[in-house]
C-alpha positions as CSV (number, residue, x, y, z in Angstrom):
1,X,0.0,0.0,0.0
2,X,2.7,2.5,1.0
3,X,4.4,1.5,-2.6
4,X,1.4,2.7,-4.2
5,X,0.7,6.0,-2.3
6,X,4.7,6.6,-3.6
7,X,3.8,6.0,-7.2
8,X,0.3,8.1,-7.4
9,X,2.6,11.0,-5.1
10,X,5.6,10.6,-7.8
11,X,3.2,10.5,-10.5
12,X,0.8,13.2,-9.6
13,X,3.9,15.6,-9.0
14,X,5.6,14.6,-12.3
15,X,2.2,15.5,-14.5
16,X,2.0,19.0,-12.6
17,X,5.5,19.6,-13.4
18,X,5.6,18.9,-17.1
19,X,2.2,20.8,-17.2
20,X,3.7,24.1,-16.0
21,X,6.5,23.8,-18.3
22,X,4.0,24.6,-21.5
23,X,3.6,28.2,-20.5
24,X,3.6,30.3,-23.6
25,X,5.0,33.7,-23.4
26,X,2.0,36.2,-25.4
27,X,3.9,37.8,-28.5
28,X,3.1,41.7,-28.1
29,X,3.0,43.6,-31.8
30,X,2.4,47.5,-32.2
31,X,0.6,48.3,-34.8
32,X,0.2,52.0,-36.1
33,X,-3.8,53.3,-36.5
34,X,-4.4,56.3,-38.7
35,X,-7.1,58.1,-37.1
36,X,-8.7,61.2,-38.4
37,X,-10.7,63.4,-35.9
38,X,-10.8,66.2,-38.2
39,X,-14.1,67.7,-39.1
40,X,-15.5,69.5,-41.9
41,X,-14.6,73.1,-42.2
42,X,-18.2,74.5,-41.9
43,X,-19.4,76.6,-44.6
44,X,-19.4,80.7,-43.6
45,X,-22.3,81.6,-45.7
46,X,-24.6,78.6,-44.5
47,X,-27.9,79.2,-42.7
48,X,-27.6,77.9,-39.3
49,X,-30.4,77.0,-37.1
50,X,-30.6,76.0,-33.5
51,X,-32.8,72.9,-32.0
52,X,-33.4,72.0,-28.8
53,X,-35.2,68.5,-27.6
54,X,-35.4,66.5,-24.3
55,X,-33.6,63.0,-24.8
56,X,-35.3,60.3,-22.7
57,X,-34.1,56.8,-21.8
58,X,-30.3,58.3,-20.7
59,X,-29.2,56.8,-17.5
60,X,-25.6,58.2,-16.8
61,X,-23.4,61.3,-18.1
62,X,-20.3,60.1,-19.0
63,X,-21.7,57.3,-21.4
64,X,-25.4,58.0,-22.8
65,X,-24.9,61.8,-22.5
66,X,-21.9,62.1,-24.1
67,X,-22.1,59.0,-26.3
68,X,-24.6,60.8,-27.9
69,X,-23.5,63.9,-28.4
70,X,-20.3,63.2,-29.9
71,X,-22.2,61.6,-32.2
72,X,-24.3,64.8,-33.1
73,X,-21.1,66.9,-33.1
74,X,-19.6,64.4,-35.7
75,X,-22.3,65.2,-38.5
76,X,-21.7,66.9,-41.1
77,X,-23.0,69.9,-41.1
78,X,-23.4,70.4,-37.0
79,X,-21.3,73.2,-35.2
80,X,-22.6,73.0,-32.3
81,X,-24.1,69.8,-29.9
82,X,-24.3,69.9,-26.3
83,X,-26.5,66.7,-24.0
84,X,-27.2,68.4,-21.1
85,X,-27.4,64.9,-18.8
86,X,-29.1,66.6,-15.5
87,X,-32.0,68.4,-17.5
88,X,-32.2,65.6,-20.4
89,X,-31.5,68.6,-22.7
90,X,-30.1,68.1,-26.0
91,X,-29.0,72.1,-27.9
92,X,-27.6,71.7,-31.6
93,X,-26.9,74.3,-34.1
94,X,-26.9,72.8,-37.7
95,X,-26.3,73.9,-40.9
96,X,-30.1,73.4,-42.4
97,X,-29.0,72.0,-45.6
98,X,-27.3,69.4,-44.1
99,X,-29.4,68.5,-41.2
100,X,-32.5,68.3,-40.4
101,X,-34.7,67.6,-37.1
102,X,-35.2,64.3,-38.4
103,X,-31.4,63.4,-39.0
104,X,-30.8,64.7,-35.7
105,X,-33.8,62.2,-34.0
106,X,-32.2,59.3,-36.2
107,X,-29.0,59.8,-34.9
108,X,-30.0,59.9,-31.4
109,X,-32.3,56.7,-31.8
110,X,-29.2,54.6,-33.5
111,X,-27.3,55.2,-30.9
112,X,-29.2,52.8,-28.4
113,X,-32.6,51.5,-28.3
114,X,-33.5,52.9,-25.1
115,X,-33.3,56.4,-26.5
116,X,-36.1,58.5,-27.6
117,X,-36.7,62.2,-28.2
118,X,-39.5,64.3,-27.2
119,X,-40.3,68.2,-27.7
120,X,-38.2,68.9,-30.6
121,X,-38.2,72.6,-31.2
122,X,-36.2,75.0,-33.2
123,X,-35.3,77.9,-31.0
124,X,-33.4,81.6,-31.9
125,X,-31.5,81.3,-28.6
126,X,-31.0,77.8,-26.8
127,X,-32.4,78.2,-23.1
128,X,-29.1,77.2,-21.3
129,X,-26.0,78.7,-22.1
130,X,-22.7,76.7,-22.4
């Protein structure tokens, strides 16, 4: 009996030795992105506009807020976005051959299901200021 509690003791500790010994080191590789982040230059003789619109369905600032209006800010045609997180409060100023308030409402629904504007309003001044 002790014979075999030697063996299963010797064999046991030569399997977790030889299985250690397959460790494989992770090959690291850089690779170069190109990333453009520049915008449009916005036309100087286009006919801006101004919207404001309650987003519902947003449930923290730093990612539905902002996820969102990035987004906005990234269309062509759109100097201005701001998501107000605390009010709900979405302000865009567009260029109105470009955009429209239906673009905008798109944009904001592709973003996530859970999204969904109300009380979309063109305004001469938004309400808030930045």
């Amino acid at each position: 009996m002790k014979l075999f509690k030697n063996i299963i003791v010797i064999a046991c500790f030569t399997v977790t030795i030889v299985s250690c010994k397959n460790n494989a080191t992770p090959e690291v590789k850089t690779v170069e992105v190109e990333t453009t982040t520049e915008k449009a230059e916005l036309d100087p003789n286009a006919t801006y506009a101004k919207a404001e619109f309650t987003i519902d369905g947003m449930t923290c600032a730093m990612g539905c807020a902002k996820t969102i209006e990035k987004k906005m800010a990234k269309m062509e045609g759109v100097k201005f976005a701001k998501v107000d997180f605390d009010k709900k409060l979405a302000m865009v100023e567009y260029d109105n051959a470009k955009v429209t308030t239906t673009s905008l409402e798109e944009v904001v629904k592709k973003t996530g299901d859970a999204y969904s504007v109300k009380d979309m309003k063109t305004v001469d001044e938004f309400s808030e200021k930045n």
